[in-house]
Backbone as a printed PyTorch tensor [residue, N CA C, xyz], in Angstrom:
tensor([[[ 71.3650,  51.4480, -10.0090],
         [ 72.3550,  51.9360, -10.9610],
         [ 72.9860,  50.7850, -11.7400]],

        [[ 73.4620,  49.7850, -11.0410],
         [ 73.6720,  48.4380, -11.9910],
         [ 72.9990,  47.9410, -12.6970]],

        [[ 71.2340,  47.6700, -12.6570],
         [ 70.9470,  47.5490, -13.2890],
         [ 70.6320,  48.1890, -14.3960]],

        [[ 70.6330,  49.4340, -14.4230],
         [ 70.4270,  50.3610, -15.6060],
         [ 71.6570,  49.8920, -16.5810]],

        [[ 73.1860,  49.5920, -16.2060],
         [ 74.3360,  49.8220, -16.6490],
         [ 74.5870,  48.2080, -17.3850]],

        [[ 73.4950,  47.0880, -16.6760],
         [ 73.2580,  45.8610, -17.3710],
         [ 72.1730,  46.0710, -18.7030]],

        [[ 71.4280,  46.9170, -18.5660],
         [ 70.3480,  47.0940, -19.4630],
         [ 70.8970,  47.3850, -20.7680]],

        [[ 71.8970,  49.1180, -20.2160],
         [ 72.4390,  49.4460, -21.4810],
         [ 73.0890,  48.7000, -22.0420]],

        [[ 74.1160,  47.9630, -21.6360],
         [ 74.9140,  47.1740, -22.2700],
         [ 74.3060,  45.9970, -22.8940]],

        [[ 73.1980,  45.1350, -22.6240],
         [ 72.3400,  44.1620, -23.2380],
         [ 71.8940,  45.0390, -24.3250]],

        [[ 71.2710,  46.3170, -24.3200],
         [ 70.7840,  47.1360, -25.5830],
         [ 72.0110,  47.4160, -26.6340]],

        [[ 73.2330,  47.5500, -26.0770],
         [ 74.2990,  47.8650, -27.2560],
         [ 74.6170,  46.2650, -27.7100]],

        [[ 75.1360,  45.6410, -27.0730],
         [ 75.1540,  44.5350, -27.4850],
         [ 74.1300,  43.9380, -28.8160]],

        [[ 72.7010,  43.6960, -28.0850],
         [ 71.9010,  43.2390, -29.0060],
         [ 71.6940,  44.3360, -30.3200]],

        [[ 72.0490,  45.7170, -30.3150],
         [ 72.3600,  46.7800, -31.3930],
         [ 73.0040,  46.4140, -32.6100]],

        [[ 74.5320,  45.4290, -32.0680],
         [ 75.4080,  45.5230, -32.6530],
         [ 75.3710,  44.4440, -33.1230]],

        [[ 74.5210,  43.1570, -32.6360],
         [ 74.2150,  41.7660, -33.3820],
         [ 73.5110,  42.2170, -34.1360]],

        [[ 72.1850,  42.9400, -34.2770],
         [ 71.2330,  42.8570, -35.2190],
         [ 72.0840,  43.8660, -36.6800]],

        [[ 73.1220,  44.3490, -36.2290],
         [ 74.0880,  45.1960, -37.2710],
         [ 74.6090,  43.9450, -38.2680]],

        [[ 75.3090,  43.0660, -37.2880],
         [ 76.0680,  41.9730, -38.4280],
         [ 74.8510,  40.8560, -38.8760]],

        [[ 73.7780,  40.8310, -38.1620],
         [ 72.7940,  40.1200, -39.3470],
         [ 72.4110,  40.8690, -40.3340]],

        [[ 71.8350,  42.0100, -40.0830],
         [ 71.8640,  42.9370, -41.3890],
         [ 72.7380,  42.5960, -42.3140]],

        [[ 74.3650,  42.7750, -42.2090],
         [ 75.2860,  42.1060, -42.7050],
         [ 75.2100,  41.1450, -43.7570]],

        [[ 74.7680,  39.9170, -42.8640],
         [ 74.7050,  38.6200, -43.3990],
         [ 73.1720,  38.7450, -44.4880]],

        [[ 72.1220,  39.1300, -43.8090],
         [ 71.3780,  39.4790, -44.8180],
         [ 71.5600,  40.1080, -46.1750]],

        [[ 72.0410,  41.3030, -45.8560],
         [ 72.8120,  41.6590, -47.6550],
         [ 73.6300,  40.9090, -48.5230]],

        [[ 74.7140,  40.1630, -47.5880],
         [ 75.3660,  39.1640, -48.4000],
         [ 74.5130,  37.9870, -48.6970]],

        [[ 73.5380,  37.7010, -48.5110],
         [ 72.7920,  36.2810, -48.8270],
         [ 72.0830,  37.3410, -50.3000]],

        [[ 71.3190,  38.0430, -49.9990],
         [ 70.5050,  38.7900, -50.9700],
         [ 71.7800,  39.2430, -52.3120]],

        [[ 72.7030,  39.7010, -51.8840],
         [ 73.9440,  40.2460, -52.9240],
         [ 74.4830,  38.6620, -53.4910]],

        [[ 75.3070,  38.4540, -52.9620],
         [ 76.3740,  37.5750, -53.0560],
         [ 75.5390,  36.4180, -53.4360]],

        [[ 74.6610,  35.7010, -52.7490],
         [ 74.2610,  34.5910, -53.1290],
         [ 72.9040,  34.2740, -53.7990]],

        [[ 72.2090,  35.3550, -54.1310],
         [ 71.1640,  35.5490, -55.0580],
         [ 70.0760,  34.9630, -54.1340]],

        [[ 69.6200,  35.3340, -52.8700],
         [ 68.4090,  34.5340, -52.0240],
         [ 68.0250,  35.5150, -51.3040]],

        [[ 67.0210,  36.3870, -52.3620],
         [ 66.3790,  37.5070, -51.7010],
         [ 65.7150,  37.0530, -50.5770]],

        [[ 64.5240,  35.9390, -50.9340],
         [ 63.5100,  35.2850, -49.7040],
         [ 64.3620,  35.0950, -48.3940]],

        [[ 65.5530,  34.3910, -48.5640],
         [ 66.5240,  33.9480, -47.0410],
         [ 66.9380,  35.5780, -46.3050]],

        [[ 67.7300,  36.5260, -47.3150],
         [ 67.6090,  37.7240, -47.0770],
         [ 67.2220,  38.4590, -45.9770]],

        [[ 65.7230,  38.2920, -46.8810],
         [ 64.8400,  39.4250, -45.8820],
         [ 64.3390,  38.7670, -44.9340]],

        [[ 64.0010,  37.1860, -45.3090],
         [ 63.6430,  36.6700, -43.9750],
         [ 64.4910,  36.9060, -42.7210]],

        [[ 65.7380,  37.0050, -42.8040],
         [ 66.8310,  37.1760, -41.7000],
         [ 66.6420,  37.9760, -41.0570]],

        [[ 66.9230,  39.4470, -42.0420],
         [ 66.9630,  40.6020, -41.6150],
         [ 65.3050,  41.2620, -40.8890]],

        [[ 64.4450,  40.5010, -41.3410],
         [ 63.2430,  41.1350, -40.3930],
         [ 62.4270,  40.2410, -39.3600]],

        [[ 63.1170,  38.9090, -39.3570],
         [ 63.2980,  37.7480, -38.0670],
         [ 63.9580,  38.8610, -36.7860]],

        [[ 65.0470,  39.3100, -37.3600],
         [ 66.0110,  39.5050, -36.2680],
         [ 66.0820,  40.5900, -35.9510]],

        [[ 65.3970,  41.7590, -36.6450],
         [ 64.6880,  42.9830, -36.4440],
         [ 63.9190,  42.8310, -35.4810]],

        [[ 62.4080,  41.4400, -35.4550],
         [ 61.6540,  42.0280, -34.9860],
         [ 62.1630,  41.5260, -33.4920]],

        [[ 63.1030,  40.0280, -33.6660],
         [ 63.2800,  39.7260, -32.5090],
         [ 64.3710,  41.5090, -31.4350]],

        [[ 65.0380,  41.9130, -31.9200],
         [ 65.9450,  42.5840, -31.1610],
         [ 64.8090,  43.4130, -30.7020]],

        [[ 64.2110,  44.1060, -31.7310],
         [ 62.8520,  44.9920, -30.5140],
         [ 61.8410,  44.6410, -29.9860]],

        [[ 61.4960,  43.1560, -30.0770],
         [ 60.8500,  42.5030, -28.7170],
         [ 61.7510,  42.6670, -27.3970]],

        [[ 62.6670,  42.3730, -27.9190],
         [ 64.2540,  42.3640, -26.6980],
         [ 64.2410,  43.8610, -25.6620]],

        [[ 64.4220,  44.6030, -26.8750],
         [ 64.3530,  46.1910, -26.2030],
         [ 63.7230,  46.6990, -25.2770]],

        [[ 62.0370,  46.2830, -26.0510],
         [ 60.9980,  46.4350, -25.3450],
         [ 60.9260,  46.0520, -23.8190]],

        [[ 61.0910,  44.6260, -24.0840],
         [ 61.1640,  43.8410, -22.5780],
         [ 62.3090,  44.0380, -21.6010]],

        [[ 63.5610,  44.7570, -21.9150],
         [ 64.2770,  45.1020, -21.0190],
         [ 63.8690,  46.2890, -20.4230]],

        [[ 62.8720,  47.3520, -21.4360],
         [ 62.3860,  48.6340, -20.8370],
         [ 61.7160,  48.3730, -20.0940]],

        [[ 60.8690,  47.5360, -20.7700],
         [ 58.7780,  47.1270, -19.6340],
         [ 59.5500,  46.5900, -18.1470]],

        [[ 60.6910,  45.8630, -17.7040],
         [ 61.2410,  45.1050, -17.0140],
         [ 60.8340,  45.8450, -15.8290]]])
């Protein structure tokens, strides 16, 4: 049961980081005119959070 209750919380957690890079991604793409930095961010840290996911499920 603890570990399930460590899992979820590593899954909300890492949820809610990949939320404020999203974030930061729009403001680089908006605000500072660097589409390439952008999207690189936002789908770096995409793919990293659902490698993450994955491997806490497969665990």
């Amino acid at each position: 049961m603890q570990v399930l209750i460590y899992n979820f919380l590593f899954i909300i957690t890492s949820i809610f980081i990949l939320f404020k890079v999203i974030g930061y991604g729009i403001y680089e793409i908006k605000e500072m005119k660097n589409k390439t930095g952008g999207i690189a961010v936002i789908t770096f840290s995409t793919i990293v959070v659902i490698f993450f996911i994955v491997m806490i499920i497969l665990k």
